[in-house]
C-alpha positions in Angstrom: -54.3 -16.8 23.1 -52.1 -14.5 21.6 -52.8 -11.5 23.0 -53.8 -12.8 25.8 -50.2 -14.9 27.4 -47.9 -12.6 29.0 -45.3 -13.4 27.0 -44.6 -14.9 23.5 -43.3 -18.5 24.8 -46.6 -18.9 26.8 -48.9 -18.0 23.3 -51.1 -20.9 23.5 -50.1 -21.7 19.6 -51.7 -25.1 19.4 -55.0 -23.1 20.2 -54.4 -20.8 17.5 -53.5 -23.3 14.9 -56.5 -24.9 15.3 -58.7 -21.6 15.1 -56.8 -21.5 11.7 -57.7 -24.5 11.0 -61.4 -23.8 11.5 -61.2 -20.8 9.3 -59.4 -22.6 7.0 -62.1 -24.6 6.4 -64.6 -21.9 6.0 -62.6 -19.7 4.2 -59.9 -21.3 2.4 -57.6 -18.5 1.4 -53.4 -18.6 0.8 -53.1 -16.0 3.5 -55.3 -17.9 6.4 -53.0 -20.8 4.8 -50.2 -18.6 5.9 -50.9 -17.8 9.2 -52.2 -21.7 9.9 -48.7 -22.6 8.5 -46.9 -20.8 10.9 -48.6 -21.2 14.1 -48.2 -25.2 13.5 -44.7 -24.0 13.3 -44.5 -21.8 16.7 -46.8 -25.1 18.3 -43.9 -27.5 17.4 -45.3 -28.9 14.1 -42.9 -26.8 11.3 -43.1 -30.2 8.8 -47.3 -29.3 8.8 -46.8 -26.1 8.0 -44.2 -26.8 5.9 -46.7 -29.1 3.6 -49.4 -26.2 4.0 -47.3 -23.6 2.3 -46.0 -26.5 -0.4 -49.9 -26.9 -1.4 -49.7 -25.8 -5.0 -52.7 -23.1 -4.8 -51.1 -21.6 -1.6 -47.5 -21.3 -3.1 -48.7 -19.9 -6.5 -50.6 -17.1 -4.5 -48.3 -16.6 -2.3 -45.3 -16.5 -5.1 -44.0 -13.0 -4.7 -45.3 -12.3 -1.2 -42.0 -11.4 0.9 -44.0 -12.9 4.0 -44.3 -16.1 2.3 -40.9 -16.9 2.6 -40.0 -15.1 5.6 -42.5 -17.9 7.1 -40.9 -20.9 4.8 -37.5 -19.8 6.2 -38.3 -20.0 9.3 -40.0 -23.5 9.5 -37.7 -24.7 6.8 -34.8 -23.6 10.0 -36.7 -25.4 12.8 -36.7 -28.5 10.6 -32.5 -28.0 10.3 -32.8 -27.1 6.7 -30.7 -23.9 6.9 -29.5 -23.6 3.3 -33.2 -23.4 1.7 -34.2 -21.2 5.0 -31.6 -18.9 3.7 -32.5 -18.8 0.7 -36.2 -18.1 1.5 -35.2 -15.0 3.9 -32.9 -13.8 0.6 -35.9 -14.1 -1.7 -38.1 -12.2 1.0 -35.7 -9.1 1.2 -35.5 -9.3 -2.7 -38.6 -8.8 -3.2 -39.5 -5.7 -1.3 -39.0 -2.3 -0.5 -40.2 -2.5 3.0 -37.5 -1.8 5.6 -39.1 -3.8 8.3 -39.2 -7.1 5.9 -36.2 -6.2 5.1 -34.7 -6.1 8.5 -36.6 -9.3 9.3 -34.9 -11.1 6.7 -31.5 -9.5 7.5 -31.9 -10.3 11.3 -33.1 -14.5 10.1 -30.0 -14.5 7.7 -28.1 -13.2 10.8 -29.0 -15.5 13.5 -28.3 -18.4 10.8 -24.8 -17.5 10.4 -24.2 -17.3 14.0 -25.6 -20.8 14.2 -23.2 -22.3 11.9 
């Protein structure tokens, strides 16, 4: 798993998604939403997470969580929609404090500009 592959590239993420999965069923919260959202991303399925984090009771929880869209920015980029992923990594420095979120969504906004 995770902590487990020597290096990020070998994380088995379809594993993890489906652990998600399974505690998504037993304990269906927006944050366990999250995280099953964005390993379907990292195991080559952004459009499922993508659909997770749209679920209406997952994106109203979620609403001013900076790592909400710091996750919707990046799946929304591996699907090639790099307008609303920067707008997601703008809305996630906007709405904190936190240098380290900050940074994240400076280094995302970044790395899109150098692709374009």
């Amino acid at each position: 798993m995770h902590v487990e592959a020597p290096s990020a590239e070998a994380t088995d993420w379809l594993q993890i998604f489906l652990l998600y999965t399974e505690l998504h069923v037993r304990h269906p919260t927006p944050i366990v939403a999250l995280n099953r959202a964005v390993a379907a991303g990292f195991a080559g399925r952004p459009e499922v997470g993508l659909r997770a984090l749209a679920e209406p009771e997952v994106a109203a929880a979620l609403v001013d969580y900076p790592g909400f869209y710091l996750a919707r920015g990046e799946l929304l980029r591996r699907v090639g929609e790099v307008a609303a992923a920067r707008g997601c990594f703008e809305r996630a420095a906007g709405l904190t404090d936190n240098a380290q979120v900050r940074g994240a969504a400076a280094r995302q906004l970044q790395a899109l500009a150098n692709q374009a």
